[in-house]
N, C-alpha and C positions, 0 to 999 in steps of 0.2 A: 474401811469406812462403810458406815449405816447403807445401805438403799433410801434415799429419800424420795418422799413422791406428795406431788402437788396434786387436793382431791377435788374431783368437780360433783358434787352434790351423789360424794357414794357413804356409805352405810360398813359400821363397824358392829362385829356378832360377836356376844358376850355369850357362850353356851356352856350348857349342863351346872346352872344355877339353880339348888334346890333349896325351897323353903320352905315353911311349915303350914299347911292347909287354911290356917289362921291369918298366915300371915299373908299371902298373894301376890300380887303385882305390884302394891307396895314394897314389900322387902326384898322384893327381884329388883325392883328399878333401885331400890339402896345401894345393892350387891355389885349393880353394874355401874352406879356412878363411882364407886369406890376402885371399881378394875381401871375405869377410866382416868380416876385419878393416879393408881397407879404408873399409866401410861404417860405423864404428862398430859392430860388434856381434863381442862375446866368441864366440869359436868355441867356450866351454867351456859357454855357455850353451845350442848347438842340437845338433841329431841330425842328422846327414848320414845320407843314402841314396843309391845309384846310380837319376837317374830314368830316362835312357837312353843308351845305348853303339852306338856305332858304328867303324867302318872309315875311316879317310880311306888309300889307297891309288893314289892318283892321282903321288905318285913312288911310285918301287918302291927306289929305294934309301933313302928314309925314311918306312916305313909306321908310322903315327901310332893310338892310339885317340881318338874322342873321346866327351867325358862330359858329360852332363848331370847336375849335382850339387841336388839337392835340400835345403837346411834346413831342417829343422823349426823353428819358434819356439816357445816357449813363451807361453801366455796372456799378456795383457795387456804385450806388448811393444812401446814403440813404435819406428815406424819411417818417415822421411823417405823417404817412393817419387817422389820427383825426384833424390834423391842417387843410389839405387839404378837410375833408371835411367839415368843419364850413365855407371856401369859396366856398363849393360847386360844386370842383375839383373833380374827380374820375379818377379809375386805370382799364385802359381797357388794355386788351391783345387780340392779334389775333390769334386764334387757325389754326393749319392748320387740314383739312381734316383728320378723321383718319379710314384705313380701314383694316377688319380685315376679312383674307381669309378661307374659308372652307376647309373639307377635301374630301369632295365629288367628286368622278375623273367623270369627262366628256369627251369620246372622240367625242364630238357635240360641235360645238359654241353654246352660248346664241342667238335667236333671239329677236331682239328690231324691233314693228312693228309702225310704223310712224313716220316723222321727222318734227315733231314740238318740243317746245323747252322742252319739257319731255324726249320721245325719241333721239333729240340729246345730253344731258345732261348724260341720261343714257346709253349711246353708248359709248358718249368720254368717261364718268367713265370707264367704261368696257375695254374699249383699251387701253385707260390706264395703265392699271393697267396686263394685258397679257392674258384679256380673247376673242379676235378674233371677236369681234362681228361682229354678220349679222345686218345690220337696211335695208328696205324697207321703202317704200311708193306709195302708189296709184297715186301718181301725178309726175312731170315733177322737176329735177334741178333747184334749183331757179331762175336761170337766162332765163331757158324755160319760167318757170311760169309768169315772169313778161310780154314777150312775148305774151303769150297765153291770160293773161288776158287783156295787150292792146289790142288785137282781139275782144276782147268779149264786151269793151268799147264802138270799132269803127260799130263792124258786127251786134250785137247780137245770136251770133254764141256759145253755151254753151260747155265747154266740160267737164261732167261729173264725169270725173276722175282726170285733173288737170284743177286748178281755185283756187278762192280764198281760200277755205277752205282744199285741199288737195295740198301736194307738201313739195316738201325742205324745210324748215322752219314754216310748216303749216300756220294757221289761223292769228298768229301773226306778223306774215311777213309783213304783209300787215294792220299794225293796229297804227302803228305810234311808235309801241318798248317801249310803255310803262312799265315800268319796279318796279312803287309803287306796293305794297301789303300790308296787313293787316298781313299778319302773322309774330308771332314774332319766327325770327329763326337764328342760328348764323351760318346758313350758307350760308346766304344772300351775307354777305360779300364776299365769296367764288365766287357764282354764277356770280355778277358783276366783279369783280377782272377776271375770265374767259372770260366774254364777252367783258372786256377791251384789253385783251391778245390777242384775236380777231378780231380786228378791234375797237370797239364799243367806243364811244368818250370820255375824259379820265373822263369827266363831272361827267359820269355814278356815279362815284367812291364816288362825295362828294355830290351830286343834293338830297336835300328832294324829289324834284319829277323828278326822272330819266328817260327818254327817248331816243333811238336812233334815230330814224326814220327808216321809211321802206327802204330811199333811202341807209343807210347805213350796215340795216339788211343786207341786198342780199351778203355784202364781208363777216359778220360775218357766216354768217349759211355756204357759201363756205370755211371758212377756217374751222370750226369745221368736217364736213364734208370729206373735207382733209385729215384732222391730220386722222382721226379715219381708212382713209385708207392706207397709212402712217405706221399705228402701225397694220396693218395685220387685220383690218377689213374688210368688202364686204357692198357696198354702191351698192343698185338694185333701181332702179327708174322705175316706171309705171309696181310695182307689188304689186296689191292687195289680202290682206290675203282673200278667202274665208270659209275657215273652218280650223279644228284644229282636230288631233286627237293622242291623248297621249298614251304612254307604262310605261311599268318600266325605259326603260333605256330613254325617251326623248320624245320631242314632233315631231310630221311630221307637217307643217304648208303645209296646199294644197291653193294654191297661181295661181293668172291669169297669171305666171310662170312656172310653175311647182311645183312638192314639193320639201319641203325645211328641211331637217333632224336638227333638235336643243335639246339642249340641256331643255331648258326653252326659254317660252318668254314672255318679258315685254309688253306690250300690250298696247299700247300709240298711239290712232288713232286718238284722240281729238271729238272736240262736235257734229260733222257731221258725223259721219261713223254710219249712222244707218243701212244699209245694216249688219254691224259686232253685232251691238246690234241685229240686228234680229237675228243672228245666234248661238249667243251668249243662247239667251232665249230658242232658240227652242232646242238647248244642255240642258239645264237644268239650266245654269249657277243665281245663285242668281241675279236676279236685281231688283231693287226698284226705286220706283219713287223718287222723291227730289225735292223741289220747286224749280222757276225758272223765268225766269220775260221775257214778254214782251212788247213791246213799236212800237216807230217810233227813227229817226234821228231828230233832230232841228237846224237849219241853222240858224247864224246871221252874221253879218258882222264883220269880225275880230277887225275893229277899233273902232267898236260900243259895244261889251265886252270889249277891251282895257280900253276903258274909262269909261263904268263904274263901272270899277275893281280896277282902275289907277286913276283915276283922269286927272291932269293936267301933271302928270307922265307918262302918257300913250307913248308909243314910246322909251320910255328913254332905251338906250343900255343895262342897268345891269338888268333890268325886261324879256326882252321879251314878247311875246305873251302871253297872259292871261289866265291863268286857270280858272277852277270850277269846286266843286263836291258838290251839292247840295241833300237835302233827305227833304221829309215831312211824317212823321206817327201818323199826326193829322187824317186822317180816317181807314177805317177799313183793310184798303191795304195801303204798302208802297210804293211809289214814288220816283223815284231818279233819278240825271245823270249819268251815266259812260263813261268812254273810252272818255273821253272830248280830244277833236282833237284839238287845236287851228291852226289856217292856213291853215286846210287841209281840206278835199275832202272825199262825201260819196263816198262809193265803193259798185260798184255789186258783192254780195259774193254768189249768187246763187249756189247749188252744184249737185240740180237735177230740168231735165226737168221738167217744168209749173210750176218754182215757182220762186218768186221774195223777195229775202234778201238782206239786206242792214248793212254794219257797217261803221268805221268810220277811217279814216287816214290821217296821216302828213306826212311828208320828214322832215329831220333835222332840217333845218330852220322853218320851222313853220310860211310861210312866204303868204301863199295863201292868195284871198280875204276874203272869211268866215272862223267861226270855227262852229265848230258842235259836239254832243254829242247825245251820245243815251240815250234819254228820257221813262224809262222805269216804267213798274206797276208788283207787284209780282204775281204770278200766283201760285196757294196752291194746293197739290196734290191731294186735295180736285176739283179740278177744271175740272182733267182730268180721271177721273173716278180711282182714285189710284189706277193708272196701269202706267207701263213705256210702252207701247203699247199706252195707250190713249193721253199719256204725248206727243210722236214724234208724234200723225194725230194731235192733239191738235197745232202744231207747224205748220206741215205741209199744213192744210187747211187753216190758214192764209196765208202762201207764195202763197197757190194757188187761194185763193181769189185777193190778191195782183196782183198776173200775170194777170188776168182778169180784172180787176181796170185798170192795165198799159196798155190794149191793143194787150196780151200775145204775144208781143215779146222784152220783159224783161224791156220795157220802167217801169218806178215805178212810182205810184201814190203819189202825194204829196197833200196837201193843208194847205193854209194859215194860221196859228196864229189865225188871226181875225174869219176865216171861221168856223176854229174848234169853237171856244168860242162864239160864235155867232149864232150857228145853218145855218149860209150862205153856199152858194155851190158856184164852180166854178170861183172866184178869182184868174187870174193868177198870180205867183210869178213877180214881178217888179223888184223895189231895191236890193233884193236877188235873186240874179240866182243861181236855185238848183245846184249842183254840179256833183250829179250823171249822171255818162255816160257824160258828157260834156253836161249837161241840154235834154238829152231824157228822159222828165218827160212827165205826162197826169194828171192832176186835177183828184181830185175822192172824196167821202168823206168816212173820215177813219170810220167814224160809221157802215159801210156797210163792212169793213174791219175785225177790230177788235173786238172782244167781249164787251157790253156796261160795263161791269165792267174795262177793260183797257181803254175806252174812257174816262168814267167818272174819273180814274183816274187821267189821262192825262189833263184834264183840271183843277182840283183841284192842279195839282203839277206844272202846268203852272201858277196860280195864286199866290201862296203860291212864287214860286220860282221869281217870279216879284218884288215880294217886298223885295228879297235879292239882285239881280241885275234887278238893274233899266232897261227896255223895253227888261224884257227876253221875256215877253208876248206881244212887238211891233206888231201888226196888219201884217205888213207885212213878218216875222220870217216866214219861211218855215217847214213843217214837212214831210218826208220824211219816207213812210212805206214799208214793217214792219222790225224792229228789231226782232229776234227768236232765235238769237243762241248767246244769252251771256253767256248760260253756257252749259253743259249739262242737260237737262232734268229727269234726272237717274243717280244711281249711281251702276256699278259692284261690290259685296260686296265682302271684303278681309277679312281676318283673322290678328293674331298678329302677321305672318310673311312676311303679304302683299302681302302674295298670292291667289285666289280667290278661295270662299268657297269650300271645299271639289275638289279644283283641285292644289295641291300643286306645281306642273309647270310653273302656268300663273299667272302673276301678273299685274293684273291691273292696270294703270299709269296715271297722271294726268289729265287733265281738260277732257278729255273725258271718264275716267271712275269715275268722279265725285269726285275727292278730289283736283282739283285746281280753282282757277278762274282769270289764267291770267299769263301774261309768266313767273316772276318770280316764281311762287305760283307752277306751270307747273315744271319748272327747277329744283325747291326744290322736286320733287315728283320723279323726273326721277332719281333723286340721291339718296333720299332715297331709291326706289326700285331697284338702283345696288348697293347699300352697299347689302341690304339685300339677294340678290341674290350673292354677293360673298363672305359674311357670310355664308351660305351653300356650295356654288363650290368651287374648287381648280383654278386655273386658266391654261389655254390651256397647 
């Protein structure tokens, strides 16, 4: 006999429905009332939604959507889940958040230190929920930020404490709001469903590859922000933690503020706070190195990946701007692209004097002349004397070779596709005008730059990756150095309750204490470490 099962308000997944770019959500929800009817079940009885959409673009002469179709059932329906799954139907449910509070009294807020999307995630949890939190940050309001680094575009004028990598919404503010990850977690859904509630476009919710844009980040990261003051938090801007020191009853965080009396703190400063990694080491605190990649940027012409991603499809309204993530680990180091920008624009993410870094950004639309991606080679802990001390000079003497390459005053060294692969020097960019800083670029050659083991990467995975999209390797393609900070370099070492070794207070927190890589990945971290911290506490 069947399995029979009586549903209480769950949800039936109709996947890998492809239709014709023409055709959309219409001929998907067809597709799915038709499986359904298969199934025995009245399509008049359920609610269709789009659960997720994608691209199949693998021919180019028949580029396809595909759909994940969602029904809703209604109460007490039943339904035979051995018939549904011989058409390959399945029963999903959404779980809500579930959090379970300590008995621990605090009369101390929690402090959260940094608001990128770790720190705001684990802040709003925190407020949420009635535990008062404090978040800082070393940089400026988002809206300052944006400000600030228009300055820094027009002037060359750095400011060390807010800039790209520090501020209201940290590093990812400014990164195009990419929102894919690799990890599998069901509180992804949670995460996006939040940043929808927020601003963020409703896209988010059903996009195989979800993005906001930075131009839309700026209202999200303000209203999170908000809320969390709102619900009896303290929002301190241009206060950076310098040191920490702990008792029985709390932590004192001694801050270019003052000191700060807490409870515990999360500890979310992201990839650039090495000043707090020094300080961090010189307490005693566990850290370790962890591999970590360096590269350049690569510039092409937005309509020239278009088409040869797209074909004769290129332009067509239900595609958009063209992606890519390409890898090769045919040699003895891997190669790869990240943070693939389409329409968008290198950025100077510099965060300390005499050095020059570079990542990559969109706005919504995805509409600019080029796309770019960071073109990157892994670097093994083996490289940097396995030490998280050799790991940041390891990073750092690149930036600062880089500022000397540009001219040191933040202009960045590029050169040509052809140049690189070629052994040629001085080639100016033509066809492709760099992007960074509105084209204050200077030629240079990245050999004199980067380590020959990143060069010779770099040219093996410009090859390799030509023959997946045709003239990735174009003579004329721009490279733009250096890439350094895709991730953290190190990792602060935690324990099973995600707090760092032998300091039961502080709890380490995403991509800057080396267990995310990237906003979502970030968001999941910051949440796990305030469930986990109010599994211990009581709340205010």
């Amino acid at each position: 006999m069947s399995e029979q099962r009586t549903s209480s308000a769950i949800s039936l997944l109709i996947s890998g429905i492809k239709v014709s770019l023409d055709g959309g959500e219409a001929e998907a929800y067809k597709i799915a009332a038709t499986e359904m009817k298969r199934v025995g079940l009245s399509p008049t009885q359920l609610r269709f939604r789009v659960y997720k959409k994608s691209i199949d673009a693998r021919k180019k002469s028949d580029i396809r959507l595909v759909y994940s179709i969602a029904a809703e059932l209604p109460e007490r329906i039943r339904i035979d889940e051995q018939r549904l799954s011989r058409r390959g139907i399945t029963v999903i449910a959404e779980n809500e958040l579930s959090v379970t509070f300590g008995t621990e009294k605090a009369d101390r807020p929690p402090l959260v230190v940094g608001m990128g999307p770790a720190g705001l995630f684990a802040a709003l949890l925190l407020a949420e929920n009635g535990y008062e939190p404090i978040i800082i940050d070393r940089g400026d309001d988002v809206r300052r930020r944006v400000e600030v680094n228009e300055g820094f575009v027009r002037s060359g004028r750095l400011d060390s404490e807010s800039n790209i990598q520090f501020g209201a919404g940290g590093a990812g503010t400014f990164s195009d709001g990419k929102l894919m990850t690799r990890v599998n977690d069901e509180k992804i859904a949670y995460v996006l469903k939040r940043l929808y509630e927020f601003g963020a476009p409703e896209e988010i919710l059903t996009s195989a590859r979800p993005h906001i844009g930075t131009d839309k980040l700026v209202d999200v990261v303000e209203g999170i922000l908000r809320r969390i003051a709102e619900l009896g938090g303290r929002v301190i801007y241009r206060c950076r933690l310098d040191s920490m020191s702990e008792s029985g009853v709390g932590v004192t965080a001694h801050t270019s503020k003052g000191d700060i009396e807490c409870s515990s703190v999360i500890l979310a400063t992201g990839h650039s706070a090495r000043d707090t990694y020094g300080m961090l080491i010189r307490k005693g605190y566990m850290v370790a190195p962890k591999d970590f990649s360096v590269g350049v940027r690569i510039e092409h012409k937005r309509e020239d990946i278009d088409r040869a991603l797209y074909g004769d499809f290129a332009g067509h309204s239900a595609l958009g701007a063209a992606e890519y993530h390409l890898s090769d680990t045919t040699g003895d180091r891997g190669v790869y692209t990240f943070c693939m920008c389409p329409g968008g624009t290198v950025v100077a993410s510099a965060s300390e004097e005499g050095g020059v870094v570079v990542n990559g950004m969109s706005n919504y639309a995805r509409d600019g002349e080029n796309s770019n991606s960071a073109l990157l080679v892994s670097v093994r802990k083996s490289d940097v004397g396995e030490s998280p001390e050799g790991a940041i000079e390891f990073q750092r003497q690149i930036e600062r070779l880089a500022f000397l390459a540009g001219g040191s005053d933040y202009c960045a060294p590029v050169e040509t596709v052809g140049d690189l692969m070629r052994g040629k020097h001085g080639t100016e960019p033509s066809r492709i005008i760099p992007s960074y800083r509105d084209g204050k670029v200077r030629t240079a050659e990245l050999e004199k730059i980067l380590p020959p083991f990143v060069t010779d990467g770099l040219k093996r995975g410009i090859a390799s990756f030509d023959k997946k999209i045709s003239g990735f390797a174009a003579d004329d393609a721009v490279l733009t150095a250096p890439e350094t900070r895709t991730s953290a370099p190190l990792r602060i070492l935690r324990g099973d309750e995600l707090t760092a070794t032998g300091h039961e207070r502080i709890y380490p927190c995403g991509e800057g204490a080396g267990y995310a890589g990237g906003i979502t990945s970030a968001a999941l971290d910051g949440i796990k470490c305030a469930l986990a911290l109010m599994k211990k506490y009581s709340p205010m």
